[in-house]
C-alpha angles and dihedrals in degrees: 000000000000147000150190108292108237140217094246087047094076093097091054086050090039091061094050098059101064097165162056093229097034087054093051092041087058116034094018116220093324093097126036117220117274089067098217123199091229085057098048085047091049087049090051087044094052096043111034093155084073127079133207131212145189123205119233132210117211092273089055097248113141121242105162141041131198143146138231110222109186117214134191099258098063085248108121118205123215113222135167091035103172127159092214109221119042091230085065087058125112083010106115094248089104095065085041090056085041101054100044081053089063096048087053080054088051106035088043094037119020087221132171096228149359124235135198134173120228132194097238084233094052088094092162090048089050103040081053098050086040083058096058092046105269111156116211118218118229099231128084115256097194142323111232112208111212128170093336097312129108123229116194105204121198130208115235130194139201124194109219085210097074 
């Protein structure tokens, strides 16, 4: 299940995101670590037309967060996707969270399809994007230069079809 992240669920987000690297990995060079409250209200507040989430087990403990960027061609994408604490990892929660991601896309925007950007070294965010039936594209999106480091970034896609 999921829901609407909420303001007075920061500290649950801010636990999550224990690094530097992991920060970056999953919200790429918008935020600086580490992730502040002020800075999380200023990108809602630029950015109203996005929506933030947080996935839910059956006890209504959040495991997940991820955002719903709307875009002009009716195609969603699908961005700050984290499974919060490492012990929910490689679980399958994450294509679960993922999933139920894609029916808010549908329900909210009647779209075609669903898209996402992933870093080319993130093998566990791809492989779980790959499960739910994500397609990678063969050509680069970008390369996002940070601290030195390159970052080639794919597109992936997701038919709402299937």
């Amino acid at each position: 299940m999921i829901r609407k992240y909420l303001a007075e669920d920061f500290e649950i987000l801010q636990s999550w995101v224990i690094s530097k690297d992991l920060l970056l990995q999953f919200a790429g060079t918008d935020f600086e670590y580490p992730l502040s409250k002020d800075a999380l209200i200023a990108y809602q507040l630029d950015n109203p037309d996005r929506s933030f989430y947080l996935g839910i087990d059956r006890d209504l403990i959040p495991y997940a967060f991820g955002e719903i960027i709307p875009q002009n061609d009716n195609v969603p994408r699908l961005a700050r996707i984290l499974i919060g604490e490492h012990r929910n990892r490689g679980l399958g929660m994450g294509q679960l969270f993922i999933r139920d991601l894609i029916q808010e896309c549908i329900d909210k925007y009647h779209c075609p399809a669903v898209e996402l950007f992933v870093w080319d070294q993130n093998y566990a965010a791809i492989k779980c994007y790959s499960n739910v039936g994500f397609e990678l594209l063969p050509e680069k999106h970008k390369t996002l230069i940070h601290e030195d480091k390159y970052y080639d970034i794919y597109k992936m896609t997701y038919n709402t079809s299937k």
